[in-house]
C-alpha positions in Angstrom: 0.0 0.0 0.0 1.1 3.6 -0.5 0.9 5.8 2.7 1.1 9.2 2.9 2.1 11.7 5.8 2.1 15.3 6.5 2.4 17.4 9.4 -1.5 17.2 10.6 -1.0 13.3 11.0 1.6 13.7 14.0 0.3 16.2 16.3 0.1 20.3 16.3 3.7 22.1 15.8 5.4 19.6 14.2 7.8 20.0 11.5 8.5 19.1 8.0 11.9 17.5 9.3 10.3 15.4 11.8 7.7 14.3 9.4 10.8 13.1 7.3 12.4 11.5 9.6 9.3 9.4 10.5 8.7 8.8 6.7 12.3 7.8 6.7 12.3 5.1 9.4 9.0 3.6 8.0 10.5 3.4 4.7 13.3 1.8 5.8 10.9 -0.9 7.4 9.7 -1.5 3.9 6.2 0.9 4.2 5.9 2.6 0.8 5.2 6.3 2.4 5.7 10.0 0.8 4.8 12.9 2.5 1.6 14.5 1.5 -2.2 14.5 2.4 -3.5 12.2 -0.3 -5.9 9.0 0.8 -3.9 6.1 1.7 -4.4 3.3 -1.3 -3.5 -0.3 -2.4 -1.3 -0.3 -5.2 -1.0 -4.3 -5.7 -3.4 -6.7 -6.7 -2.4 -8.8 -3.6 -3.0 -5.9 -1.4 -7.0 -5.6 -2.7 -9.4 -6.8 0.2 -7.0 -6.6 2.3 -6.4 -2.9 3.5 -7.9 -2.7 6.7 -5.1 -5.9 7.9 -2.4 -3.8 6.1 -3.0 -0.7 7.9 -3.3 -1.7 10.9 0.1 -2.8 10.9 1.7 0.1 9.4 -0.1 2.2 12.8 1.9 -0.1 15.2 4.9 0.5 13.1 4.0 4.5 12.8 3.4 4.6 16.8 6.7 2.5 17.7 8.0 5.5 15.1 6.7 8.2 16.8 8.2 6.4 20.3 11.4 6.2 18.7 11.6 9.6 17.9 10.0 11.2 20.7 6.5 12.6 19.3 
C-alpha cells in the first residue's frame, strides 16, 4: 500500500523535518510512504481486500515511530 504523511498526522507544531524523519524510518521498514495529504491506497493486486489488515500494521509501526523519535 502507498501511505502518505504530512504534518497534521503527527500532532500540532510539528515539523517538516520530523515528518521526514518518520517517513524515513518507515520506509526503511519496507512501508511505501511519501509525504503529503492524499488517501492512503492499495497499489498491488495482492493488497485488494486486504487494506484494513495492512494498515493496521503500518499504525503499530507508525506509533513505535513516533516512540522512537520522541513525538
Amino acid at each position: 500500500m502507498k501511505f502518505y504523511l504530512a504534518e497534521g498526522n503527527i500532532g500540532k507544531g510539528t515539523t517538516r523535518e520530523q515528518v521526514d524523519n518518520v517517513i524515513k524510518l518507515l520506509t526503511s521498514k519496507g512501508w511505501d510512504v511519501e509525504y503529503g495529504v492524499e488517501r492512503n491506497k492499495a497499489d498491488d493486486v495482492s493488497e485488494f481486500g486486504r487494506e484494513e489488515e495492512i494498515q493496521d500494521e503500518f499504525s503499530k509501526d507508525f506509533m513505535k515511530v513516533l516512540d522512537i523519535l520522541g513525538l
